[in-house]
TORMAR-337345 format. One line per 5 residues: number of its first residue (from 1); for each residue x, y, z of N, C-alpha, C. Coordinates in steps of 0.001 Angstrom, whole numbers, plus 500000, padded with zeros to 6 digits. Layout:
NUM) X:Y:Z:X:Y:Z:X:Y:Z | ...
***
This chain:
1) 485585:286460:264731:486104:285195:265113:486754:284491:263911 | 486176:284705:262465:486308:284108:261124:487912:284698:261330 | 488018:285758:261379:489457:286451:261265:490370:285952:262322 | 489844:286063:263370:491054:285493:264497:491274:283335:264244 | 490850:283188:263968:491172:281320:264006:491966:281928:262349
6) 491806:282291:261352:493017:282660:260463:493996:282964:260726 | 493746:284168:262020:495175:284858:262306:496407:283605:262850 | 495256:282678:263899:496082:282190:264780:496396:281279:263892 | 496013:280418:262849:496362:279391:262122:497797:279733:261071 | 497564:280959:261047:498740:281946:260344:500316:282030:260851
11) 499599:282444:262020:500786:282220:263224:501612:280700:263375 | 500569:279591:264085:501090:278564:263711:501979:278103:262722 | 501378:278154:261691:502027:277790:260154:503844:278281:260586 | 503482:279801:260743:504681:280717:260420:506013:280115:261274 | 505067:279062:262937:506191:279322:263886:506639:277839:263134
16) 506130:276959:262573:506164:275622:262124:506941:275772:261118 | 507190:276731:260232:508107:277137:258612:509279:278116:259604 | 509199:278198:260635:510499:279287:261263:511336:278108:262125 | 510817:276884:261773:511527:276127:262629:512644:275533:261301 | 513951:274740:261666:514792:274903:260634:514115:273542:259657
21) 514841:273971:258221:514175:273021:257412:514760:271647:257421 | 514191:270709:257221:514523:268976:257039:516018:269155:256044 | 516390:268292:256333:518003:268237:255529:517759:267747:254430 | 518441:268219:253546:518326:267716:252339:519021:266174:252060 | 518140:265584:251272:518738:264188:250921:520045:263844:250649
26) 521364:263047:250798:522687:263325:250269:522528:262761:249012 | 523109:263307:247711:523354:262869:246627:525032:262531:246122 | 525292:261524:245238:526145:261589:244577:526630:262648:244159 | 528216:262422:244163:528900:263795:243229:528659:263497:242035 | 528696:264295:241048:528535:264481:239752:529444:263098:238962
31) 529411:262923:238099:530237:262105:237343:530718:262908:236573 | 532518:262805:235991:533037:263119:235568:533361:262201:234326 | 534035:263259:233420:534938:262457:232402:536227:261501:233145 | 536340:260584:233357:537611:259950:233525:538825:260772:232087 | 540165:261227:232782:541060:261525:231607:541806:260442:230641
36) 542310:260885:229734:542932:260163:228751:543768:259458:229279 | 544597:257944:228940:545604:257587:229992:546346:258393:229142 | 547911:258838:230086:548994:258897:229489:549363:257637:228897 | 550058:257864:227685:551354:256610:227054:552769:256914:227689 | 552950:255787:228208:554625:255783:228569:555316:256438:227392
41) 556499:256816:227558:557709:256985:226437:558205:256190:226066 | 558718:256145:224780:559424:254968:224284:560772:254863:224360 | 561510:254258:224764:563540:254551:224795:563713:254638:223212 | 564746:255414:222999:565480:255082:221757:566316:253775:221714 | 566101:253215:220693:566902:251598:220643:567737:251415:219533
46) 568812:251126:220066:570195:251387:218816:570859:249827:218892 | 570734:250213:217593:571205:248726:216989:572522:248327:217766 | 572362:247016:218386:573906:246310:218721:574641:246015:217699 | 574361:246220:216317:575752:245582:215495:576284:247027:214735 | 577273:246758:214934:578122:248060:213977:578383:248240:212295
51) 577695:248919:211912:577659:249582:210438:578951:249087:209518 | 578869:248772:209007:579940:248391:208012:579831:249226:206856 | 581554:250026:206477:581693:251035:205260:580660:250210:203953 | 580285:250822:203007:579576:250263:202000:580549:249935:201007 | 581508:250405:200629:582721:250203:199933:583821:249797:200389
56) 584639:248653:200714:586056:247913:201439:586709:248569:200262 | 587380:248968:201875:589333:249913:200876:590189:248809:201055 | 590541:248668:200135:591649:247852:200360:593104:248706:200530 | 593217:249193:200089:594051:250213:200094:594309:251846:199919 | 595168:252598:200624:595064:254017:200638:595382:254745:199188
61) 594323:255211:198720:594766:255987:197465:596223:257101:197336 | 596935:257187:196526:597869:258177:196538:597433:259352:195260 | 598218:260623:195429:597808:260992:193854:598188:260390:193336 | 599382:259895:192797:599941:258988:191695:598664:258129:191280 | 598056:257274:191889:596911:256455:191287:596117:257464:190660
66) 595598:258295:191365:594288:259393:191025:594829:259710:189396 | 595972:260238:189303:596482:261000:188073:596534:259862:187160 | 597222:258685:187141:596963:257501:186165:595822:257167:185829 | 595015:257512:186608:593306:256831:186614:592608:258081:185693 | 593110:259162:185603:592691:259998:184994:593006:260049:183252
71) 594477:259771:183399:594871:259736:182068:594478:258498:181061 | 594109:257353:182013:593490:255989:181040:592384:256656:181226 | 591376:257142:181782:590186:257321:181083:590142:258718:180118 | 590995:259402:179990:591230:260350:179172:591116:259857:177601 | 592344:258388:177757:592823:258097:176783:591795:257614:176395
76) 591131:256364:176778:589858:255899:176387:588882:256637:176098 | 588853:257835:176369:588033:258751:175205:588673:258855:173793 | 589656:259401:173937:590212:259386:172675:590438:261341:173159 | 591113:261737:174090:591193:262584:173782:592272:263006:174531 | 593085:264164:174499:594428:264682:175137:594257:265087:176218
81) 595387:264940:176979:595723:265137:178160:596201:266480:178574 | 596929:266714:177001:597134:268322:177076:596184:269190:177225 | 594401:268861:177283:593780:269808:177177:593646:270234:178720 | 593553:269427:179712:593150:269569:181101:594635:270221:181520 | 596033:270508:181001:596729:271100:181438:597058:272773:181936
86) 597727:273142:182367:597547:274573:183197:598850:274737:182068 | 598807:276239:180965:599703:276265:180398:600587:277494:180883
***
């Protein structure tokens, strides 16, 4: 009899654990890293005023100037003109 009220209590149990299990509790999803923000792009920004030459020409050089300009500073060395010549 010791054996059969085990058996049957066995049974029980088994048909009571064969029945489906209780649902599990719902949990939160995980937490994540939030990502980095992106930075916008920046435009390129160009100056509204226009560049001005660093040197004002007043006027168009010719050789003639170039070659005079050469020979006063020649002279103001103190030295000939004949040397820079093609003989």
């Amino acid at each position: 009899m010791k054996y059969i009220k085990k058996f049957e209590k066995f049974i029980n149990e088994a048909t009571i654990t064969a029945s489906p299990a209780p649902a599990k509790p719902t949990t939160a999803p995980p937490i994540t890293k939030p990502e980095r923000p992106v930075k916008p792009g920046k435009p390129i920004v160009r100056p509204n005023v226009d560049p001005e030459p660093k040197a004002e020409k007043d006027k168009k050089v010719t050789e003639m100037d170039v070659a005079k300009r050469f020979i006063d500073e020649v002279n103001a060395k103190g030295e000939s003109v004949e040397k820079y010549l093609n003989k």
